[in-house]
VOGU-3710 file (C-alpha; in Angstrom, 3 decimals, decimal comma):
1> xxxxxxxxxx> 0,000/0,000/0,000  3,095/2,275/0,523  4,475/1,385/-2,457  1,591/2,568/-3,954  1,021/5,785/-2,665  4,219/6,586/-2,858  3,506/5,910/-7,033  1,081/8,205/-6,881  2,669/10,933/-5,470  5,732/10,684/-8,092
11> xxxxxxxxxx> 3,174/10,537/-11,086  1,736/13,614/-9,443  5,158/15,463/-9,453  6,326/14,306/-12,522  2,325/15,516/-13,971  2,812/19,196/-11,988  6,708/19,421/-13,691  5,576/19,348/-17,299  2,444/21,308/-16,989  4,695/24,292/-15,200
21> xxxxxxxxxx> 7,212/23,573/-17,800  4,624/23,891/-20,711  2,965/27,226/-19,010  6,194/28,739/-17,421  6,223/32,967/-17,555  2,168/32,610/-18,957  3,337/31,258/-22,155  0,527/29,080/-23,600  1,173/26,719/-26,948  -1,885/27,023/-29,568
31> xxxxxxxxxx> -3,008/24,097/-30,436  -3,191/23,270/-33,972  -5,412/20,508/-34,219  -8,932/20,588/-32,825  -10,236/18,421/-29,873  -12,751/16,096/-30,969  -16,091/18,090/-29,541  -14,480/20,636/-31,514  -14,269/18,506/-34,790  -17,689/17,426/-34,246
41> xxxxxxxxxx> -19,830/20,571/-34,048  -17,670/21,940/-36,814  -17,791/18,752/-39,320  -21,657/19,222/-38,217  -22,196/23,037/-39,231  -20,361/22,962/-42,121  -21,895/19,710/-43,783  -25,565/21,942/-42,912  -23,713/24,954/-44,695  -23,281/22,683/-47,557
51> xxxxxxxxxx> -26,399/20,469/-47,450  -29,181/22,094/-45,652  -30,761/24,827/-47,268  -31,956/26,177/-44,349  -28,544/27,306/-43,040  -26,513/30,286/-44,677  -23,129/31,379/-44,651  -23,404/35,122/-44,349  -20,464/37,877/-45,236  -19,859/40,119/-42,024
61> xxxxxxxxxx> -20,688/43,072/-44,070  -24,123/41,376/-44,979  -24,587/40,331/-40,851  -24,087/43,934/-39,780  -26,859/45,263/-42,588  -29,607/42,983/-42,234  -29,041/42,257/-38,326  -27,799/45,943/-36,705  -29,585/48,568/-35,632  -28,045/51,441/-33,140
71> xxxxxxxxxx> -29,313/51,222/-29,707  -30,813/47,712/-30,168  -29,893/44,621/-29,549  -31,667/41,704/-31,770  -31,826/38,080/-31,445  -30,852/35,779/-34,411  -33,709/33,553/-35,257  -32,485/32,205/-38,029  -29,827/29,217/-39,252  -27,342/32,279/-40,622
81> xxxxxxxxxx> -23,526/31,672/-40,042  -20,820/33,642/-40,286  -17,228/33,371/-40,689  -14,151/35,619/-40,229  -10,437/35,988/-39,281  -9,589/37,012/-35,633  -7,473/40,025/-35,643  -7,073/40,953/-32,098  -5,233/39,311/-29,132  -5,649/39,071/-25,356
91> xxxxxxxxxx> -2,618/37,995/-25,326  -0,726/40,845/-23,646  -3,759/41,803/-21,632  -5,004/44,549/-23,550  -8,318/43,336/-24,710  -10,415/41,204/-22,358  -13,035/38,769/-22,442  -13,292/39,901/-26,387  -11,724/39,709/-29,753  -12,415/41,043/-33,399
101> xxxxxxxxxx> -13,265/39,413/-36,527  -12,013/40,577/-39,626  -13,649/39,368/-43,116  -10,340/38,572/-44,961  -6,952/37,924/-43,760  -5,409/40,653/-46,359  -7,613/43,629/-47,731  -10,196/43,064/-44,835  -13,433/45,418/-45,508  -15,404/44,546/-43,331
111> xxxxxxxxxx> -15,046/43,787/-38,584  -16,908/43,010/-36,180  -16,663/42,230/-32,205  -17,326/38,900/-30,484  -17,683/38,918/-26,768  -17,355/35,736/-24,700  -16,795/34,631/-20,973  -13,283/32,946/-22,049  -9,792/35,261/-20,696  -6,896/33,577/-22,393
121> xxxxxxxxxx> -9,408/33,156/-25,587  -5,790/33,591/-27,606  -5,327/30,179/-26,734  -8,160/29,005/-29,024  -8,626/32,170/-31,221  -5,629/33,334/-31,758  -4,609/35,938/-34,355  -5,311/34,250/-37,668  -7,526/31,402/-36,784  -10,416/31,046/-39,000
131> xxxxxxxxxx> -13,670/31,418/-36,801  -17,277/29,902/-38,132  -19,871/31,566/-35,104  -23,499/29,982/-35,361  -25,507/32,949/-34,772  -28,955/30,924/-33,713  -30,339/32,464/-30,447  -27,314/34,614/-30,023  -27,556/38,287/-30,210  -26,147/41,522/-32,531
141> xxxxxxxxxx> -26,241/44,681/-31,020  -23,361/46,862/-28,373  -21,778/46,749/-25,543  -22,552/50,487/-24,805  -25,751/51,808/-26,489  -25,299/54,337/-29,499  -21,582/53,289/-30,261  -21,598/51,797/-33,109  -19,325/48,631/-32,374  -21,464/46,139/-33,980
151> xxxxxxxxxx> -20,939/43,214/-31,554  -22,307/39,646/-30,936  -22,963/38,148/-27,628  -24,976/35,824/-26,000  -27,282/37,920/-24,159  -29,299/41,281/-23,115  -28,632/42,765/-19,930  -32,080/43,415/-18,041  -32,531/47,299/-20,261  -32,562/45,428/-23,206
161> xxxxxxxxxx> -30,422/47,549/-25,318  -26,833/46,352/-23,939  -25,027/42,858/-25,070  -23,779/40,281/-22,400  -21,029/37,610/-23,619  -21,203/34,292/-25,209  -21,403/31,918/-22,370  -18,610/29,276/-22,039  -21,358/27,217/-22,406  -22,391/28,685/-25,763
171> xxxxxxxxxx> -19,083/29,217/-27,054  -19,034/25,014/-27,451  -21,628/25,127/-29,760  -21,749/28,513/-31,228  -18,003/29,699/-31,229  -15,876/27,160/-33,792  -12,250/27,524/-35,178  -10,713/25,573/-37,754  -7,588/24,471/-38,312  -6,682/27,029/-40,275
181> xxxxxxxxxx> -4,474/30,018/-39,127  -4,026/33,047/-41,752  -1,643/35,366/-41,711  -3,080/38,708/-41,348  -1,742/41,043/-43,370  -2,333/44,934/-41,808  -4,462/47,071/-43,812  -2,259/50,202/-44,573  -4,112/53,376/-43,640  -3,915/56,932/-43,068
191> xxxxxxxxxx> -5,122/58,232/-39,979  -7,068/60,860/-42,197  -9,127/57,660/-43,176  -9,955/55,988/-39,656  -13,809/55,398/-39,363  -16,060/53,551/-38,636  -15,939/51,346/-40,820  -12,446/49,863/-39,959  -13,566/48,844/-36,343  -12,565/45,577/-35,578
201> xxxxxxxxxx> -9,738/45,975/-38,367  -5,945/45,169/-38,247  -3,986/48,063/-39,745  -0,462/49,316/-40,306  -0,308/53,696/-40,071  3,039/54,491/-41,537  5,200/57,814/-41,203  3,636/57,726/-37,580  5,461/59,157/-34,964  4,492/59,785/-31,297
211> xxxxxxxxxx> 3,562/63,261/-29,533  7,371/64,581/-27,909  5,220/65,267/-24,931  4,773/61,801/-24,642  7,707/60,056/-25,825  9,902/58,356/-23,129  6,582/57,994/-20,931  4,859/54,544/-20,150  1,906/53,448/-22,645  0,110/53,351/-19,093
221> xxxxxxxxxx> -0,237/56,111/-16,684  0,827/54,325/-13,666  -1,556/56,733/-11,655  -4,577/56,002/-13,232  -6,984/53,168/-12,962  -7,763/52,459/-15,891  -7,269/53,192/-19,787  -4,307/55,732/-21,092  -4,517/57,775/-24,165  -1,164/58,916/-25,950
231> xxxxxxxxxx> -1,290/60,855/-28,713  0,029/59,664/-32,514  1,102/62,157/-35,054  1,458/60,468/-38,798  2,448/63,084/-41,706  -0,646/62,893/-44,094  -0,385/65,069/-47,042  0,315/69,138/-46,567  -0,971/68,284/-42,704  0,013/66,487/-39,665
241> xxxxxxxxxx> -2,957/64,192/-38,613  -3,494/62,809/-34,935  -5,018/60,247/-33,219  -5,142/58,172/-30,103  -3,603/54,932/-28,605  -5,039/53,872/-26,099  -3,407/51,060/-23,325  -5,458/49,346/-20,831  -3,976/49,072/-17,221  -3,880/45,386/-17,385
251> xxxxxxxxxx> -1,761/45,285/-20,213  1,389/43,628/-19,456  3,345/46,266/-21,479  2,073/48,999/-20,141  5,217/50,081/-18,147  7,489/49,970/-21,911  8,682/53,527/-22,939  7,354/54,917/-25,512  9,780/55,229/-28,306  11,508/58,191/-30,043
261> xxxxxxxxxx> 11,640/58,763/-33,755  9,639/58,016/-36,703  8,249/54,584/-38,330  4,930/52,708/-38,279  2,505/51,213/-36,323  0,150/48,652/-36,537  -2,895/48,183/-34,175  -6,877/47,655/-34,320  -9,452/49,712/-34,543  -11,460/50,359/-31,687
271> xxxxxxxxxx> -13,414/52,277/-29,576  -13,172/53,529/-26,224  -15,425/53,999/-23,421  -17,377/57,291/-24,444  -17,426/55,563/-27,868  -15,084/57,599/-29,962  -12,710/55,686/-32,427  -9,256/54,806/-30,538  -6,229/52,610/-31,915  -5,629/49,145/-29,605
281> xxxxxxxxxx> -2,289/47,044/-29,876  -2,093/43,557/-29,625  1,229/43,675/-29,000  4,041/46,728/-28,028  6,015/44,839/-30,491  3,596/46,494/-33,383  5,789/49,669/-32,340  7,929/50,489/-35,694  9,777/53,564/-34,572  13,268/54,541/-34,605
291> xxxxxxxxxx> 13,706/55,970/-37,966  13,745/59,813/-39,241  10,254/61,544/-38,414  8,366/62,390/-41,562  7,970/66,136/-43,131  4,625/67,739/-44,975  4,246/67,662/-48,221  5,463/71,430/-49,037  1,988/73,255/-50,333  4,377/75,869/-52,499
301> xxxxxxxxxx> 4,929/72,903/-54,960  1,819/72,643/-56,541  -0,677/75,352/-58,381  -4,112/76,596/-57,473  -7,002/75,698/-59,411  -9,631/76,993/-57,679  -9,641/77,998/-54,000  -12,368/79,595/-51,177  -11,396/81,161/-47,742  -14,276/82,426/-46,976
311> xxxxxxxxxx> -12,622/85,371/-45,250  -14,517/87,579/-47,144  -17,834/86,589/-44,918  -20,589/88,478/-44,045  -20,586/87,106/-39,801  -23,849/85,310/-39,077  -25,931/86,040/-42,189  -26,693/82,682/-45,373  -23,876/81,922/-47,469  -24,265/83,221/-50,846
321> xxxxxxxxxx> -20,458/83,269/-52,647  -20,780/83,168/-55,906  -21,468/80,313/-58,015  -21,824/78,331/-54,405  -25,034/76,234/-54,084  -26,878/76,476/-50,986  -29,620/73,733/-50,653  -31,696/72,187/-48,138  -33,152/69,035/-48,902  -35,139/68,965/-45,518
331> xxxxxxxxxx> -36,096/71,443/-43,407  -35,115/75,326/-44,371  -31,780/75,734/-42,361  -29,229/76,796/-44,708  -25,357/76,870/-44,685  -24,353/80,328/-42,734  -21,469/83,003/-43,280  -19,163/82,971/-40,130  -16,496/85,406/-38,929  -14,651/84,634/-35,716
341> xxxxxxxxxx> -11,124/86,650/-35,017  -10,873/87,551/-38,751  -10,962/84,395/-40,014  -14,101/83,733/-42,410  -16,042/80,035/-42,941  -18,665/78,188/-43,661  -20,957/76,778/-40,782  -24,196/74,418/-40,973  -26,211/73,467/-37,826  -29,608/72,873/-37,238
351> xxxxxxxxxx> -29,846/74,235/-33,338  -33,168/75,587/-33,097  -34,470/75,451/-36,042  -37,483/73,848/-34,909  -37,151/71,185/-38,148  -37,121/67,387/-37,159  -35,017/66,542/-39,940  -32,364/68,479/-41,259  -30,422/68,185/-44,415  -28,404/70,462/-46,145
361> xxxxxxxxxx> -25,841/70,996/-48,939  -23,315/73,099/-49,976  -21,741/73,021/-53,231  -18,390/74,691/-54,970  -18,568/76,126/-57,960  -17,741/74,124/-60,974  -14,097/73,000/-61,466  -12,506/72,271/-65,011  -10,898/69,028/-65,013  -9,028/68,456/-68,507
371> xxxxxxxxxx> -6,960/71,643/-68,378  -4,272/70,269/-66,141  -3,292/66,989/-64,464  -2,708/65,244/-61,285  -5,555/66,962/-59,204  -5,998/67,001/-55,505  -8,557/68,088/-52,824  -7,772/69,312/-49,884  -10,092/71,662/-47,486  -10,077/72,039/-43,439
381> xxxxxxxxxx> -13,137/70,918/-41,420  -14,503/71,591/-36,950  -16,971/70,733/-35,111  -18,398/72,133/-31,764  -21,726/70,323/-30,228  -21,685/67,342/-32,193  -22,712/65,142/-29,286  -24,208/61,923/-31,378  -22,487/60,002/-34,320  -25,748/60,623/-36,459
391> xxxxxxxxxx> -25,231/64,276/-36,683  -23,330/64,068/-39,841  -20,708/65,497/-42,125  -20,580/63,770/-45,482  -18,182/64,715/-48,748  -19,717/63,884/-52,697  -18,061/64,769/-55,890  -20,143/64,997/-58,663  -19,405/65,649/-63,223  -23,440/65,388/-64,274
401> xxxxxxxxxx> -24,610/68,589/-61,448  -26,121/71,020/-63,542  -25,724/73,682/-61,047  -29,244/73,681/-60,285  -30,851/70,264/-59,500  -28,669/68,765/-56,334  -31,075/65,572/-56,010  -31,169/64,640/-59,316  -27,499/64,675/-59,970  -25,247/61,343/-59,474
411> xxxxxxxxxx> -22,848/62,083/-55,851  -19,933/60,202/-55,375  -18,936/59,727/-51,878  -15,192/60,846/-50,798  -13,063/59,421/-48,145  -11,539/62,393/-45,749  -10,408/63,169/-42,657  -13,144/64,613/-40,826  -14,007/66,697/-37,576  -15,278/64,267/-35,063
421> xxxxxxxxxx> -16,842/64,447/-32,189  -14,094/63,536/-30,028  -12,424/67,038/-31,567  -11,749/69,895/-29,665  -14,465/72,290/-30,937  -13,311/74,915/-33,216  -10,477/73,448/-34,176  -10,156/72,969/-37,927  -8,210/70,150/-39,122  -7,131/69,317/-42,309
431> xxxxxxxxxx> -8,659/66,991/-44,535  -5,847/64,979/-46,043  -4,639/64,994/-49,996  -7,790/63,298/-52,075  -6,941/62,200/-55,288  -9,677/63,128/-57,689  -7,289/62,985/-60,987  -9,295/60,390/-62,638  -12,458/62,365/-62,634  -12,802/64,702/-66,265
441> xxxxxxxxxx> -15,379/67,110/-67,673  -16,834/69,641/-64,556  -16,391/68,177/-60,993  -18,399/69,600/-57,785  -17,605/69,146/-54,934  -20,589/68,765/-52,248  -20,503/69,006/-48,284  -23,657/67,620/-46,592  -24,977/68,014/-43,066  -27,290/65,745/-41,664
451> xxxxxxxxxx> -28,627/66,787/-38,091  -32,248/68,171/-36,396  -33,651/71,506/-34,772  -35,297/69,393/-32,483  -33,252/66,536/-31,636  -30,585/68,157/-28,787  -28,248/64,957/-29,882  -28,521/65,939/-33,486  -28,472/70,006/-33,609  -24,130/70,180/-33,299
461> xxxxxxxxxx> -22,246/72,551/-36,016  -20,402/71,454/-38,515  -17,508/74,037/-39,777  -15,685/73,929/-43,146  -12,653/76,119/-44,508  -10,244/76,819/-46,607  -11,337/74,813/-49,579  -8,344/74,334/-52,639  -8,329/71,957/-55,608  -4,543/72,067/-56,340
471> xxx> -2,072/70,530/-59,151  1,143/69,365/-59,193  3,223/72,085/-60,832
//
């Protein structure tokens, strides 16, 4: 009987010695190969995919349409599946109890957040791993109402407008990985083009360099309890944009320096707590920096085409510069003339103007594209009381506007930087170089507010300056 327990107590040892060994310093080995539960409910959900019209493989794009609505959560009722590419990690601590999806391992469009009661989840999704999720009885919605993060989870807390995770019990059955691990290729991006629709994304900002007022600090404010912003700079046409990091406090690199000098960076797309847009590492090894920090493009080498100050302003009174169209398509707030310390612009806003919807335009004059080459936008845009995400600033280009008939005429949308709400109010910023060389004929350009006179979310100020349609000289 001694002999015995004595057995038993060596098997124990040895058993303890190679689990420590395998887990020493937190380091976990991701498993390649699936357990056989795993290989089950997978082989199972893929064979319905394939052979049971009543389940569908749906895009993430095509989930987030048909499924999301802000401030609600909704319940999946029906046998839809989806499948994506984690892009974020737990790994170092910074994310918790969550990770993203992305729809494609390179040239992602499309993200979208999966929470679950699982720390460690890098472990089993780990950057890479191709993730099926049956979304049967599990829910699409937020994690804080009116932000935008389209999530799933497993359920609604008691308001019924908040998400609760996947339960480890659900995550069995809902929650599979293949075998297959991706590399994930970071999306490159300007920080001029960060919106929305890139949460949940894995991208790479080059000629980034941090704030000097920062550099040499911790990514983590030691004296706060929870999240730490630092600010980015990255060199984006004639302007320096900004944006934030942010670093939680349980990050395990949180005490690293930030680093001097110039380079790249490459981090996800989230949001933070009062739900403005925020970049995340997985990793402090995502940090690029050391080289020479980037310059501006230099303005003086390229021509004016056409260009608008608005300095010559009337203060407070409608915007009527010539050959500018001033249209409201609902409601009858129109753009406005505004002088403030010399310095003329154009303003929309829709505070008290007693309309439920309002929607307004303003369009440049007509520009003549075949006289010169190589064109570029570029214009300055603020903010002050934009308090929702629906209160809207939106850029079109358009070569069939007649000058006269804005709804009938065919509006490209542009990709710019923006004034967000996060922005200090007042403060322009500029709206990165846009390429709009391959456009011919007469181009307008169109800026269009969406807000309400009655809606105090909805009734903020939108600000735009400084407009220029350059060439290369």
């Amino acid at each position: 009987m001694k002999t015995i327990i004595n057995r038993i107590i060596l098997l124990v040892l040895v058993t303890s010695i190679s689990f420590v060994s395998c887990v020493e310093d937190g380091t976990f080995t991701v498993p390649e190969s699936l357990n056989n539960e795993e290989n089950i409910e997978l082989t199972s959900l893929l064979d319905k995919i394939k052979n049971d019209n009543t389940y569908t493989l749906r895009t993430i794009s095509e989930i987030k349409q048909d499924f999301f609505t802000s401030r609600e959560a909704k319940q999946v009722t029906g046998n839809f599946v989806v499948k994506g590419y984690v892009s974020s990690s737990d790994e170092t601590g910074n994310f918790f109890r969550e990770f993203y999806l992305q729809d494609k391992a390179e040239n992602p469009t499309s993200g979208i957040k999966v929470i679950l009661n699982k720390v460690n989840s890098y472990t089993q999704f780990n950057v890479g791993r191709e993730v099926y999720i049956y979304l049967k009885d599990l829910y699409i919605g937020e994690t804080r109402v009116g932000d935008n993060d389209v999530t799933i989870g497993g359920f609604v807390e008691s308001g019924g407008t908040e998400l609760e995770a996947v339960s480890e019990n659900q995550i069995k059955n809902h929650v599979l990985r293949s075998t297959i691990t991706e590399t994930i290729v970071p999306l490159p991006t300007k920080i001029s083009q960060i919106n929305e629709g890139l949460l949940g994304l894995l991208v790479i900002i080059n000629d980034a360099y941090f704030d000097e007022g920062v550099v040499g600090k911790p990514y983590f404010d030691p004296t706060r309890d929870f999240d730490t912003e630092r600010l980015l700079k990255s060199c984006d046409g004639f302007d320096i944009s900004e944006f934030s990091l942010e670093t939680s406090s349980f990050s395990n690199f949180g005490s690293s320096v930030i680093p001097s000098g110039g380079g790249s960076i490459t981090a996800i797309i989230t949001k933070d707590y009062d739900r403005n847009l925020r970049l995340a590492l997985n990793s402090v090894d995502d940090v690029k920096m050391g080289e020479s920090i980037c310059e501006p493009i230099d303005i003086n080498d390229f021509k004016i085409i056409f260009e608008e100050d608005f300095d010559t302003g009337v203060d407070n009174t409608t915007l009527d510069f010539p050959n500018w169209t001033n249209f409201a398509e609902k409601g009858n707030e129109l753009w406005t003339e505004q002088v403030f310390s010399s310095n003329g612009y154009a303003e929309y806003s829709g505070y008290r103007t007693g309309d439920k919807v309002n929607i307004s335009w303003l369009i440049s004059p007509n520009v003549h594209m075949d006289t010169q080459t190589d064109e570029i936008l570029h214009f300055k845009t603020a903010q002050h009381h934009i308090d929702s995400d629906e209160n809207t600033l939106e850029i079109f280009v358009s070569t069939d506007f007649d000058s006269t008939n804005v709804l009938t005429a065919t509006w490209e949308p542009v990709t710019a930087s923006l004034a967000k709400r996060s922005d200090t109010w007042y403060t322009f910023k500029g709206s990165g170089l846009i390429d709009i060389s391959s456009y011919s004929g007469t181009l307008n350009v169109a800026f269009k507010v969406t807000g309400s006179g009655t809606n105090t979310t909805l009734d903020g100020a939108y600000l735009v300056d400084d407009f220029k349609i350059l060439a290369k000289k």
